[in-house]
N, C-alpha and C positions, 0 to 999 in steps of 0.2 A: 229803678227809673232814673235817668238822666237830667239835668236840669233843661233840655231841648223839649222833651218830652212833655216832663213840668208845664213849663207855659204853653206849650201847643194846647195840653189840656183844660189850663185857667182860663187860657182865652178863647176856650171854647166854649168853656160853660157861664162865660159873662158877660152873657146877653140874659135878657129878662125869660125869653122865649125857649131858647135853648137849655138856660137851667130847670125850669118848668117841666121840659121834656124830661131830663137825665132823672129828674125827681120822682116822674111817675112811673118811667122805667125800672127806677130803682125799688120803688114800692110794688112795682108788679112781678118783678121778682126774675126768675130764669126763663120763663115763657113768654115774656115779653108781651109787645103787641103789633097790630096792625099797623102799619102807616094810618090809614083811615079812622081807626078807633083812638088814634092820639088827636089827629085832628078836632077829630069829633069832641073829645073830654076834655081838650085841653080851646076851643075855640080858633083853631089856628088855620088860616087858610091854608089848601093845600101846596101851593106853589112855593110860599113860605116855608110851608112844614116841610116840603123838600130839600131846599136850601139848608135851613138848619138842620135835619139830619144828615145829610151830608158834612155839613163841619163838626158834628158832634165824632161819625164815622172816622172822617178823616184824622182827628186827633186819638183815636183810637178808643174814646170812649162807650161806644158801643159794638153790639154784634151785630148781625142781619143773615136773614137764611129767609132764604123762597120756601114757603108755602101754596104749595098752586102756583095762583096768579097775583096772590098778596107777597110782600115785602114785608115780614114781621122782626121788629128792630127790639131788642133789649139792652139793659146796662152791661157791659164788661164790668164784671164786677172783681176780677183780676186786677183791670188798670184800675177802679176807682180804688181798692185797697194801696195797690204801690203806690196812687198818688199819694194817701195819707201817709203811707210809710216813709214817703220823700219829705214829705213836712213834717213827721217825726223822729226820722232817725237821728236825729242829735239833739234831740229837747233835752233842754237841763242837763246836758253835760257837765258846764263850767258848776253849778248848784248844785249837783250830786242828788237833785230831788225828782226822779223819775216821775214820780207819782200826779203831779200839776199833768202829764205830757198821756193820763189814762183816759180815752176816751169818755166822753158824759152821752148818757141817753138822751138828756135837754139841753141844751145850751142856752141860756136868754140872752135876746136879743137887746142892741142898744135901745133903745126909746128913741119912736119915731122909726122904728124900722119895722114889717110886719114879713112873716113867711108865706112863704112860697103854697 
């Protein structure tokens, strides 16, 4: 991944609404889901939720395949890997300490700050 890339993608997902979406996407796994059913789970009007999937699309964070008459959208979980690959391919270089740069299950949050 590119650093163009990169940020098409951070700034796509940093908005409150549009990370919300990539999250559930991501928990839902390779099936994805409706346009309709994010709406629905996640409170989002729909004219909104079009808007923002659309920029999620456009930075190439997601897929989308017609179902019928449904638009069922999931995570690209291609791009969401090379994104992390882009923010770690040079961890700890100068330190020689790979190991800081190994993915955590949990990560805690600052205080004052809550998940998504």
């Amino acid at each position: 991944m590119n650093t163009l890339r990169a940020v098409a993608a951070f700034a796509a997902i940093a908005h409150e609404n549009r990370l919300a979406i990539f999250r559930l996407l991501v928990k839902r796994g390779p099936a994805g889901l409706a346009a309709g059913a994010i709406a629905e789970r996640l409170g989002v009007q729909p004219s909104s939720l079009t808007f923002h999937l659309h920029a999620l699309h456009r930075a190439g964070l997601l897929t989308r395949r017609r179902a019928g008459r449904q638009l069922i959208y999931g995570a690209d979980f291609a791009a969401m890997n090379a994104l992390v690959g882009f923010l770690t391919q040079h961890c700890c270089v100068e330190s020689g300490d790979a190991a800081c740069c190994t993915p955590q299950q949990a990560v805690a949050l600052p205080r004052g700050r809550k998940s998504a």
